[in-house]
C-alpha positions in Angstrom: 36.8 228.3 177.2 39.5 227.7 180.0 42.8 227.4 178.4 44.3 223.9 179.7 47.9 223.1 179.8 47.9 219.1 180.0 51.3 216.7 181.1 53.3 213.9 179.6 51.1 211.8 181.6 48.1 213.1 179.9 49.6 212.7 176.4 50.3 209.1 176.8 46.6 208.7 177.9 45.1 210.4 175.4 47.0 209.5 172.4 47.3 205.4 173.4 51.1 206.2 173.7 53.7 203.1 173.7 57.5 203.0 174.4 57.8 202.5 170.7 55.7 205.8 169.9 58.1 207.6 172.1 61.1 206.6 170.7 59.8 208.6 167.3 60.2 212.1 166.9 57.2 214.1 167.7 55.5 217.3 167.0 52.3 218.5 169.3 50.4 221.0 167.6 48.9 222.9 168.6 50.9 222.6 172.0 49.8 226.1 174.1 50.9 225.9 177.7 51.0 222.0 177.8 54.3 220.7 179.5 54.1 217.2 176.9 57.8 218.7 174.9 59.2 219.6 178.1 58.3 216.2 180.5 59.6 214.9 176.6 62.7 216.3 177.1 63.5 215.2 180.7 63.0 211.7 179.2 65.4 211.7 176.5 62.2 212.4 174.1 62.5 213.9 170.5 59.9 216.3 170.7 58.6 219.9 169.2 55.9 222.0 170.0 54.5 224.9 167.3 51.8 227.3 168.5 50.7 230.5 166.9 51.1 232.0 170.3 54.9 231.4 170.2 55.1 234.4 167.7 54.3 236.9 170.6 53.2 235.3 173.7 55.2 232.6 174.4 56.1 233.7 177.7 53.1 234.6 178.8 50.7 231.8 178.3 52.4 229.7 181.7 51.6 232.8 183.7 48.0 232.7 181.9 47.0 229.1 182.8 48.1 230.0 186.3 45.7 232.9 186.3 43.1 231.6 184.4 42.4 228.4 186.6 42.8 230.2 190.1 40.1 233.1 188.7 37.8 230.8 187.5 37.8 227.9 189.5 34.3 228.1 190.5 33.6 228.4 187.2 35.4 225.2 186.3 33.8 223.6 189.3 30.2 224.2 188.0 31.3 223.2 184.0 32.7 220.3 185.0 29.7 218.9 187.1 29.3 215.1 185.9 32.7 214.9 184.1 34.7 211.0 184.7 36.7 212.0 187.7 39.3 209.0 186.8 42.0 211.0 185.6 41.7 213.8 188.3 40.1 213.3 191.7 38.4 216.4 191.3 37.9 220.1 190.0 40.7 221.6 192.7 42.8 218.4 191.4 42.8 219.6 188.1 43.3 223.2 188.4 46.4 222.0 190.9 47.7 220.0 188.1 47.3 222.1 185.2 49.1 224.7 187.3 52.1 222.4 187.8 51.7 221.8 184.1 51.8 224.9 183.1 55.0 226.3 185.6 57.0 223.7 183.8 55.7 224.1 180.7 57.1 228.1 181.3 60.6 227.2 182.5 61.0 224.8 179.1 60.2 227.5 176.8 62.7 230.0 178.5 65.4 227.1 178.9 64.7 225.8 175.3 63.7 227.9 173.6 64.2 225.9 170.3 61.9 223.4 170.8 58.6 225.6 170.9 58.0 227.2 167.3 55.4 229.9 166.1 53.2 228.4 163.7 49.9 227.6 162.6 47.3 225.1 161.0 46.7 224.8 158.5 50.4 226.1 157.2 53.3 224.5 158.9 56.7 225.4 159.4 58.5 222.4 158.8 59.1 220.1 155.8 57.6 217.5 154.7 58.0 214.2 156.7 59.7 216.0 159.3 58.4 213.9 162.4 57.7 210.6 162.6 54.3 210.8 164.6 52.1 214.2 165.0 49.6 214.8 168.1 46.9 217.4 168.0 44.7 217.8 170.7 41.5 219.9 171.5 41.6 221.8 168.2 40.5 220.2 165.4 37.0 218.4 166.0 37.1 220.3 169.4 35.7 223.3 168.2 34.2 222.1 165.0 30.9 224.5 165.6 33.6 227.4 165.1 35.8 226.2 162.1 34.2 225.0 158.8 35.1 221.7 157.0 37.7 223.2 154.5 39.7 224.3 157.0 39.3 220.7 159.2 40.4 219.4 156.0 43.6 221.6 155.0 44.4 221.3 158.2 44.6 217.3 158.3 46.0 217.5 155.3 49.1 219.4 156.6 49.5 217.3 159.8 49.8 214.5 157.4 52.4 216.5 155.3 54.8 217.3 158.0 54.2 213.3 159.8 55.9 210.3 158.0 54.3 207.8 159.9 51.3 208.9 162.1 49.0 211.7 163.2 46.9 211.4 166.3 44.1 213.7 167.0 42.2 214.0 170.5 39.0 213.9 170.8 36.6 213.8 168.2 33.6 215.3 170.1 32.7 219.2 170.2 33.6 220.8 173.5 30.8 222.5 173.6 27.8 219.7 173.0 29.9 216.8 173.4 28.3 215.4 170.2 30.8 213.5 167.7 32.1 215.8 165.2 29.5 215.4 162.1 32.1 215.7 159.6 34.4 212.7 160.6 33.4 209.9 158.1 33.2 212.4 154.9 36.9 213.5 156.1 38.1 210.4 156.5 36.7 208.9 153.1 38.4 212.0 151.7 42.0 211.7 152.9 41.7 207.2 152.4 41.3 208.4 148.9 44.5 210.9 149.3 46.8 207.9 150.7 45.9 208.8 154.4 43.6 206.2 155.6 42.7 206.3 158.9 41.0 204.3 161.7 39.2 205.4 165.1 40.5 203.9 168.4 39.2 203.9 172.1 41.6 205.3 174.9 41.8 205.3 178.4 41.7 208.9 178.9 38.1 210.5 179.8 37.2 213.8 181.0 34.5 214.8 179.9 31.6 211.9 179.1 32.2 210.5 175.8 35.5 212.2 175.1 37.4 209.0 174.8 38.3 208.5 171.0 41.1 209.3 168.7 41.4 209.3 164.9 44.9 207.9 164.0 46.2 209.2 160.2 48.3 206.7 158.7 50.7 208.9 156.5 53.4 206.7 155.1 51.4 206.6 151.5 50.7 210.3 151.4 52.6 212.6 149.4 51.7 216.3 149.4 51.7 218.9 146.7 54.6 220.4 145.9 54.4 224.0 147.4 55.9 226.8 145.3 55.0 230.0 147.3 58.1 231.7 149.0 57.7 231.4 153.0 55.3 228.7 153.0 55.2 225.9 154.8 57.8 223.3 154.0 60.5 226.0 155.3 63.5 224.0 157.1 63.0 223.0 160.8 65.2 225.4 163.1 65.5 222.3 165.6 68.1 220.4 163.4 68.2 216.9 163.6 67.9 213.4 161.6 65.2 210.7 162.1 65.7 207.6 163.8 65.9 205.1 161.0 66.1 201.9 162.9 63.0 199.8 162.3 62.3 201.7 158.6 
């Protein structure tokens, strides 16, 4: 599996978002070598990214993406035979892109260090309700033939812990069958019963054929757990900050 490092531009795509969404504070996770936080930041965007490969790697995975994409790009070329060339014109478009992506994404994490945190689903660094609006792309569902239903549910569970208002989560088809992720509607009964109800919506982003859904948690009636273990998640956010209150 290529490791993809996707733009601001992408984001807004695949997660539907609006001015108003953007005006939140965000958290992408897992973020890897997208430049989302850093295009964020240029725009005056409260944003954070957590990765578990900020714990070691974090300076390597721009240099990676670079790599990667050159190495394989026949590869790529062949894998991506009938994909929706809407977004990108084209294989080489892509790899050019996601090249870009990934150069800036690498100058960010050295000139901001703060704003890219080592972490991991499904245990959080952060507090609860400490962003407004959490995106998670090509993770969860994604590679549901790898990662069984408890942890696709623990995992929601704590994006919809640390998120006050929203989590958005792209796409909702396995990457490697493209079939819709079998689990989705007992998940979703689940967390509606938790005080996370949740609704599917249609986007304009499409890669590959089918992959054009996100499931959207609304959060503002979920409380979590209290957690008692020392070091868990619900430890304060390094990035300190307070949420934008206007509009509740």
């Amino acid at each position: 599996m290529l490791v993809s490092a996707r733009s601001f531009a992408d984001y807004r795509a695949m997660f539907a978002l609006g001015d108003q969404d953007l005006e939140q504070r965000i958290l992408d996770c897992p973020a890897g070598a997208a430049s989302f936080v850093a295009e964020a930041g240029r725009r005056g965007v409260d944003a954070v990214a957590v990765d578990r490969q900020y714990a070691e790697h974090r300076e390597e995975l721009g240099p990676l993406v670079e790599r990667e994409t050159a190495f394989k790009r026949e590869l790529l070329a062949k894998e991506t035979e009938g994909y929706v060339w809407s977004w990108y014109a084209d294989a080489d478009d892509l790899i050019r892109q996601w090249t870009a992506n990934a150069r800036a994404f690498r100058a960010d994490i050295a000139a901001r260090p703060e704003r890219y945190l080592a972490g991991s689903l499904p245990e959080l660094p952060f507090a609860d309700d400490s962003f407004d609006l959490v995106l998670s792309s090509h993770l969860l569902f994604s590679y549901g033939s790898r990662l069984d239903g408890e942890f696709h549910r623990a995992a929601l569970l704590e994006l919809a812990r640390v998120a006050r208002r929203e989590v958005r989560i792209f796409p909702l088809v396995l990457h490697d069958t493209g079939e819709r992720y079998q689990g989705l509607d007992r998940l979703r009964a689940e967390l509606a019963a938790l005080g996370a109800p949740s609704r599917v919506e249609r986007v304009a982003y499409e890669l590959r054929p089918g992959e054009n859904e996100m499931l959207v948690l609304s959060t503002a009636g979920y409380r979590a757990p209290a957690r008692t273990a020392p070091g868990a998640a619900g430890a304060a956010d390094p990035v300190r900050w307070r949420h934008r209150e206007a509009g509740g």
